[in-house]
C-alpha positions as CSV (number, residue, x, y, z in Angstrom):
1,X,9.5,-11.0,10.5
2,X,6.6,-11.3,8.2
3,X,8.9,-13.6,5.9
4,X,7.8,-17.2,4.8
5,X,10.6,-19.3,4.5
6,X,9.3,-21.2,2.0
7,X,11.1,-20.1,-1.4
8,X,9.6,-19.2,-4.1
9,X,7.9,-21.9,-6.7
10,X,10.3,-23.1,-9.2
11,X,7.6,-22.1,-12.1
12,X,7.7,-18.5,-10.8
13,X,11.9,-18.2,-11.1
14,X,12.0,-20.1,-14.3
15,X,9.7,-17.4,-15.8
16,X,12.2,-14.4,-14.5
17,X,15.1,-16.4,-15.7
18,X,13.4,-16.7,-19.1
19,X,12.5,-13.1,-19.6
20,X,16.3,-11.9,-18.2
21,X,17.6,-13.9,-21.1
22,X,14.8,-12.8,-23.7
23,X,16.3,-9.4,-23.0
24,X,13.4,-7.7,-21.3
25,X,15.2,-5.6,-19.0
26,X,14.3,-2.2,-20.2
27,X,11.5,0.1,-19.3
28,X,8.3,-0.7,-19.5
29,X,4.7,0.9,-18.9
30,X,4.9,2.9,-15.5
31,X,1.4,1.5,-14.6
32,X,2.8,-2.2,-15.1
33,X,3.0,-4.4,-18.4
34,X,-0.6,-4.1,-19.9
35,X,-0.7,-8.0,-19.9
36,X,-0.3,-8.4,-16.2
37,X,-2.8,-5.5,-15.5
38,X,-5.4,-7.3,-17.6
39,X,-4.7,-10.9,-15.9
40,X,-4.8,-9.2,-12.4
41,X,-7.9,-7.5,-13.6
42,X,-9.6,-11.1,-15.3
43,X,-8.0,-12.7,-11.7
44,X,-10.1,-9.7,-9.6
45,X,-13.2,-10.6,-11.3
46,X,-13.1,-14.2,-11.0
47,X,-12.9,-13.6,-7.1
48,X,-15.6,-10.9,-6.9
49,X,-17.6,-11.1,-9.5
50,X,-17.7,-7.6,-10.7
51,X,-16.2,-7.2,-13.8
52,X,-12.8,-5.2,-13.9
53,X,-10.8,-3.8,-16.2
54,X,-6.6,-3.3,-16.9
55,X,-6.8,0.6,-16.1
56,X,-8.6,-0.2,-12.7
57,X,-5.0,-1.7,-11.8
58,X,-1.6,-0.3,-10.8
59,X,1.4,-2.9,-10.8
60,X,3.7,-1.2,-7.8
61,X,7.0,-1.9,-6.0
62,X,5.2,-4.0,-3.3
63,X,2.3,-3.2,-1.0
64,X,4.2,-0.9,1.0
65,X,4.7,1.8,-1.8
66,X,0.9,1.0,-3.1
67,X,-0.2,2.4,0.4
68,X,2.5,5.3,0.6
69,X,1.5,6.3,-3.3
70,X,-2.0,5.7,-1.5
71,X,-1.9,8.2,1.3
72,X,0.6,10.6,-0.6
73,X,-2.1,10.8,-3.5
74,X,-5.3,11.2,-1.7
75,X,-4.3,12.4,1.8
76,X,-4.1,15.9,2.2
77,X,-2.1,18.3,5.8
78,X,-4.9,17.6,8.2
79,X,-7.3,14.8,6.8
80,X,-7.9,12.1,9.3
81,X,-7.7,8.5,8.9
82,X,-9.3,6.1,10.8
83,X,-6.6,3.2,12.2
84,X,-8.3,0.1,14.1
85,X,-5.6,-0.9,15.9
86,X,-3.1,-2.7,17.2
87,X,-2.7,-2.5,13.8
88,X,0.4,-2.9,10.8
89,X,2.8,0.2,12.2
90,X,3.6,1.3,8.1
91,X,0.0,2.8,8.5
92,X,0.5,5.7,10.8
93,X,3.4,6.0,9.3
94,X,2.8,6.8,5.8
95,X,-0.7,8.4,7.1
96,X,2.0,10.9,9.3
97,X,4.3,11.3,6.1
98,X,1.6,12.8,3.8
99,X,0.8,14.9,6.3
100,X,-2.5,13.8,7.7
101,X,-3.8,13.0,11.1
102,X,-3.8,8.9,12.1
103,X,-7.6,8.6,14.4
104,X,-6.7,5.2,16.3
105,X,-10.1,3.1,17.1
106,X,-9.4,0.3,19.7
107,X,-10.5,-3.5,19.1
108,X,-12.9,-5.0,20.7
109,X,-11.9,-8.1,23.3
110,X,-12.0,-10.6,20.8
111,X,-9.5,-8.6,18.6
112,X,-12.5,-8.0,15.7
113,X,-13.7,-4.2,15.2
114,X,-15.8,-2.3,17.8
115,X,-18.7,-1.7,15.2
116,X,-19.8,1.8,17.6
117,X,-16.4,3.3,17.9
118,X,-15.8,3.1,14.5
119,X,-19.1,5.0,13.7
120,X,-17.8,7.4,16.0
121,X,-14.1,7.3,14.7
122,X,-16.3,8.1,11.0
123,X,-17.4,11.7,11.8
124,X,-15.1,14.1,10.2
125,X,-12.5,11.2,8.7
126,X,-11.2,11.2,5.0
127,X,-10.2,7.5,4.9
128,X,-9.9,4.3,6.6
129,X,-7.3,1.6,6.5
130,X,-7.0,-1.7,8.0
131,X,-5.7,-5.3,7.4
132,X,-7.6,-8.5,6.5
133,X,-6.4,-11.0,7.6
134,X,-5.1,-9.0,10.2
135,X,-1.2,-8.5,10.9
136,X,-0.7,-8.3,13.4
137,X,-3.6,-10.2,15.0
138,X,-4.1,-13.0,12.9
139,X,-8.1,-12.0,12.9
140,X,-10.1,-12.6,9.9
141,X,-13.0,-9.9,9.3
142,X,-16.3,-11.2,9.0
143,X,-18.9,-10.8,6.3
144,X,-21.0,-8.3,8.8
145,X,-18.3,-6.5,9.3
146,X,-17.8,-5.8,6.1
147,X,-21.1,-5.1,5.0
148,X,-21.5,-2.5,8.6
149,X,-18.4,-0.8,6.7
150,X,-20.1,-0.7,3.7
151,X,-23.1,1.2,5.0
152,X,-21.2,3.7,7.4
153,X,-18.7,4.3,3.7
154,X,-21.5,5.0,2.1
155,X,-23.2,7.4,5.1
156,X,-20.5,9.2,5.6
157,X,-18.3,8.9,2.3
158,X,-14.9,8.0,4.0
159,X,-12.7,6.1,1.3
160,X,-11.9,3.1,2.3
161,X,-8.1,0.8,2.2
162,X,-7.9,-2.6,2.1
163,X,-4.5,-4.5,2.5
164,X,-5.8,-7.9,2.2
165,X,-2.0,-9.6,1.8
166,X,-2.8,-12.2,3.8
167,X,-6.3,-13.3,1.9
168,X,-5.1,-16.4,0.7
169,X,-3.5,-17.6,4.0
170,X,-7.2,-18.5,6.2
171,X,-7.7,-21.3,8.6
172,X,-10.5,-23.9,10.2
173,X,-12.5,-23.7,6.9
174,X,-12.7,-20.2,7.3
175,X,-14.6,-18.3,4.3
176,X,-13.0,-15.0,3.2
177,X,-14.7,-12.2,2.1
178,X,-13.0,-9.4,0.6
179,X,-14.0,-6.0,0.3
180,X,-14.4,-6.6,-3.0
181,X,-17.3,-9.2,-2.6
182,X,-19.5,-6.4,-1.2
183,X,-20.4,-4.7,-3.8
184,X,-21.4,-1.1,-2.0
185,X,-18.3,-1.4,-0.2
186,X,-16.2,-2.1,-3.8
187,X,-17.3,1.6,-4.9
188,X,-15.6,3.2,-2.0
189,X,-13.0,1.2,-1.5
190,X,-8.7,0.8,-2.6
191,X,-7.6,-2.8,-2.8
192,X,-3.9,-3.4,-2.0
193,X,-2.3,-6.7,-2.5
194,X,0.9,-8.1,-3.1
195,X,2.6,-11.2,-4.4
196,X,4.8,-11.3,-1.0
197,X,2.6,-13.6,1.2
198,X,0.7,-16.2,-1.2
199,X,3.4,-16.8,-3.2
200,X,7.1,-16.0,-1.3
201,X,8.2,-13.5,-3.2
202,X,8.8,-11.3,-0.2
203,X,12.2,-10.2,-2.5
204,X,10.6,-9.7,-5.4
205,X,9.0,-6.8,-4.4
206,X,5.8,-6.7,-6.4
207,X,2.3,-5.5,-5.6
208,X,-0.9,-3.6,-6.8
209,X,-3.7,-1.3,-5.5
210,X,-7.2,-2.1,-7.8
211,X,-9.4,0.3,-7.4
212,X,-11.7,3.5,-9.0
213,X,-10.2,4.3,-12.4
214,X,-10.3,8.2,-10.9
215,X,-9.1,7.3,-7.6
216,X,-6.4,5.5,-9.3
217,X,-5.2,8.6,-11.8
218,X,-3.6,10.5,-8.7
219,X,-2.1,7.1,-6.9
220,X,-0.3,6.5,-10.1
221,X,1.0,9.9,-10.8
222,X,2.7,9.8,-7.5
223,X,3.7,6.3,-7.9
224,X,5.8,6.8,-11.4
225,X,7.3,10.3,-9.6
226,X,8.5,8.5,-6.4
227,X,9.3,4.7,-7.9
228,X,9.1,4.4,-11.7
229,X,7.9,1.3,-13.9
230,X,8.6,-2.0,-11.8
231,X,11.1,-4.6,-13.4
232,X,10.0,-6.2,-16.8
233,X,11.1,-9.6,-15.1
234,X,9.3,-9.5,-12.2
235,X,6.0,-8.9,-13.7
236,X,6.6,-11.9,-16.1
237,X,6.9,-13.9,-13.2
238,X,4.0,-12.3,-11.5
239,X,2.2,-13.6,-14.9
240,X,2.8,-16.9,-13.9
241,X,2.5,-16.8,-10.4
242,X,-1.6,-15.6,-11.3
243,X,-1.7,-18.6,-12.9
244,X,-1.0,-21.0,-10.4
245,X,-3.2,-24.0,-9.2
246,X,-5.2,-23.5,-6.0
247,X,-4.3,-26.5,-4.9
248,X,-0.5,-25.2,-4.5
249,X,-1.8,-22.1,-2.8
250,X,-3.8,-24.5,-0.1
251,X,-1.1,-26.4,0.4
252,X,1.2,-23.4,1.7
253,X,-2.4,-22.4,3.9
254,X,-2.1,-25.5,5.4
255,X,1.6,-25.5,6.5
256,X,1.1,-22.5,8.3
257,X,-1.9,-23.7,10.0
258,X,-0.1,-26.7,11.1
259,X,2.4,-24.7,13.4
260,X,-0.6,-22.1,14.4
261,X,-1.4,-25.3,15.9
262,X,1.5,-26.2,17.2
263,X,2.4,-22.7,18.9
264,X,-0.8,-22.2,20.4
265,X,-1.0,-25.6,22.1
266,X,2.6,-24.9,23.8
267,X,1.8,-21.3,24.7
268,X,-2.0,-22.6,26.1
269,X,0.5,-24.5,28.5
270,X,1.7,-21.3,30.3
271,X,-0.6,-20.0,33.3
272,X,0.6,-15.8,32.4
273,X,0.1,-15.8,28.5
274,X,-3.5,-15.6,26.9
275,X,-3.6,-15.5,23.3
276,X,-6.9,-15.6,20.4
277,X,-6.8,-18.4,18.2
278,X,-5.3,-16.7,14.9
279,X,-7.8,-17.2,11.9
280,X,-5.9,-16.4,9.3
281,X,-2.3,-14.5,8.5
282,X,0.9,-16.1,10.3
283,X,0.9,-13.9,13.9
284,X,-0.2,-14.7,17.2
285,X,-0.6,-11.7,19.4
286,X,0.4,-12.9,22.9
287,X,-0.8,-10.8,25.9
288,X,1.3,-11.4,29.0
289,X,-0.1,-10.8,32.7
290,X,3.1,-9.0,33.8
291,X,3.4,-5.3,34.0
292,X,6.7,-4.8,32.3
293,X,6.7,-3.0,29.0
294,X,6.4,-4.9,25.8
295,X,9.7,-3.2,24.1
296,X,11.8,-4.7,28.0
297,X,10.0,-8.0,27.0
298,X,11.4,-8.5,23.4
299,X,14.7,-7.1,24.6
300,X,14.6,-9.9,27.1
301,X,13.8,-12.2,24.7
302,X,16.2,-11.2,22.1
303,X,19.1,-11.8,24.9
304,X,17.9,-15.1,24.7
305,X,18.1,-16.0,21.5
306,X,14.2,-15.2,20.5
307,X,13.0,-12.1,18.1
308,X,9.4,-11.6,19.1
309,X,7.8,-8.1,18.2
310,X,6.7,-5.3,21.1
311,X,3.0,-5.0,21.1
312,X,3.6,-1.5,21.1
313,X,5.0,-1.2,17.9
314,X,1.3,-1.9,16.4
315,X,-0.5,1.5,18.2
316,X,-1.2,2.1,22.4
317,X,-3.6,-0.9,22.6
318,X,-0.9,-3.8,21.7
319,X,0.9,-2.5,25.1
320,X,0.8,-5.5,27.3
321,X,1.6,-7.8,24.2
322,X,4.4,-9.5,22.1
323,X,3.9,-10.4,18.2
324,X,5.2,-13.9,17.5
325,X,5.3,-14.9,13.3
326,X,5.2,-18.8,12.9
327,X,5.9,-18.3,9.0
328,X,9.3,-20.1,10.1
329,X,10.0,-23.6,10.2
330,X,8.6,-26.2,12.7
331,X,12.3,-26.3,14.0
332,X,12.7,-23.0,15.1
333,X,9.5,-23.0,16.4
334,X,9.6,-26.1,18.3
335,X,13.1,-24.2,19.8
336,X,11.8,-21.0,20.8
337,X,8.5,-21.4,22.2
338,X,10.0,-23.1,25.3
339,X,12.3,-20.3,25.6
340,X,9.5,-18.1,26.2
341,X,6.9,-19.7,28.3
342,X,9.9,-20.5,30.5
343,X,11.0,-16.5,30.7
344,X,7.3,-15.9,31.5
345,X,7.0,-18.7,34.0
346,X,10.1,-17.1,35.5
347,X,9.3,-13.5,35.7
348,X,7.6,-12.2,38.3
349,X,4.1,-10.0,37.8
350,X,5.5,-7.0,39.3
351,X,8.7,-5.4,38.1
């Protein structure tokens, strides 16, 4: 699972304890408490350099409702939206929910988008979503990418939905650039983050989508109808969490980037697995060799006391891979990981 097991800082539970006990555990603002919106709003700004502004936020329950309230909002029976994949599975979901038709784009080999198929997949589309860092690829979107999205947005006027969750979690010196550090991409673009990832608060169950005051009218209307305000507690907490030193936030970065290490050199060892480097996020996708189907493999694996993820479970191009998340500890990894290059070193390439 995508689930750090690193608990969340004490700083962050302190401030929920204090605000249970200073009684705020009423209603509040359906957008989110003003003062968080204009924190997240002063944090956006710092990071991009456009100036934003409190009613350019929505506080909601997580990412996954910001892209449901997303879709539901803006997605109308029959619009198409453009899914690189193998990409987060929530996507086609909530893109199949609100009634709308999920356009999958294929990768290219080194798991970074196929710049032409995308111009393509652009003709006719309403919206694009995607992942950056990647889950479950662990890729990290360049710059040029970015900026190529920017000009076929703009061409074409397809919104575009970023879940960067993973932004803050980037390896080898990696520089990230966010949609919202291109500035022509910024005017067409949703920006959906949560407080999950960076800061293990995967229980918590907090998020926001940033974004086009008018884009953002529709998203919260839907929002309030399907979820309500978010706990007065939790966005306390979130206050605090926005405040945190970098230097915490690296620290977790680098954990994670110490067992990417670790898990790749022991699957490198195995003559049937291939596997890209992960840049950022905490996935590997693992490509086997065999011709057995990815949902047999994790059952396999699961009889042997290993949860992977079937490749298929991300769209029809992660068919042929297993997902592996190393956001647990070194133990478990140091466990597992011989318990699957030995099935593979077992199994033969025909079933």
């Amino acid at each position: 699972m995508g689930e750090p097991t690193l608990d969340t800082p004490d700083e962050i539970v302190e401030a929920c304890v204090a605000s249970l006990r200073n009684g705020e555990t009423h209603y509040v603002d359906q957008r989110g408490l003003p003062e968080l919106r204009a924190a997240l709003a002063n944090q956006l700004q710092q990071r991009s350099g456009i100036a934003w502004r409190a009613d350019q936020v929505l506080v909601t329950h997580g990412a996954t409702s910001a892209l449901a309230a997303v879709m539901l909002a803006l997605i109308d029976p029959g619009d198409v939206v453009v899914i690189p994949q193998p990409a987060y599975s929530l996507y086609e979901d909530v893109v199949t929910l609100a009634g709308g038709v999920s356009r999958l784009v294929a990768l290219s080999d080194d798991l970074h988008w196929d710049l032409k198929a995308l111009e393509e997949a652009f003709v006719g589309a309403r919206m694009m979503v995607f992942a950056n860092p990647s889950n479950p690829t662990g890729m990290v979107h360049t710059a040029h990418e970015l900026r190529t999205l920017a000009a076929l947005a703009e061409r074409s006027g397809v919104m575009v939905v970023a879940d960067e969750a993973y932004d803050r979690i980037v390896f080898d010196g990696t520089k990230f650039t966010s949609v919202l550090g291109v500035t022509d991409l910024a005017e067409h673009a949703l920006y959906v983050q949560t407080f999950s990832k960076t800061y293990a608060m995967t229980g918590w169950r907090l998020g926001y989508v940033a974004g086009p005051a008018e884009l953002l009218k529709p998203v919260a209307r839907v929002h309030a109808t399907m979820n309500g305000s978010c706990n007065a507690f939790v966005q306390r907490a979130a206050m605090v969490a926005c405040e945190m030193e970098s230097s915490s936030l690296t620290a977790m970065a680098a954990e994670y980037e110490r067992k990417r290490d670790v898990l790749i050199r022991q699957l490198a060892a195995c003559r049937t697995l291939t596997v890209r480097r992960p840049e950022g996020a905490f996935y590997a996708l693992v490509g086997y060799r065999h011709s057995y189907d990815s949902v047999w493999v994790s059952e396999q694996l699961l009889s042997r006391g290993v949860v992977v993820r079937a490749g298929s479970e991300y769209g029809p191009d992660g068919e042929g891979f297993i997902r592996l998340s190393f956001a647990t500890s070194m133990e478990r990894l140091e466990t597992a990981v011989p318990i699957i290059t030995d099935f593979f070193d077992r199994l033969p390439l025909q079933p």
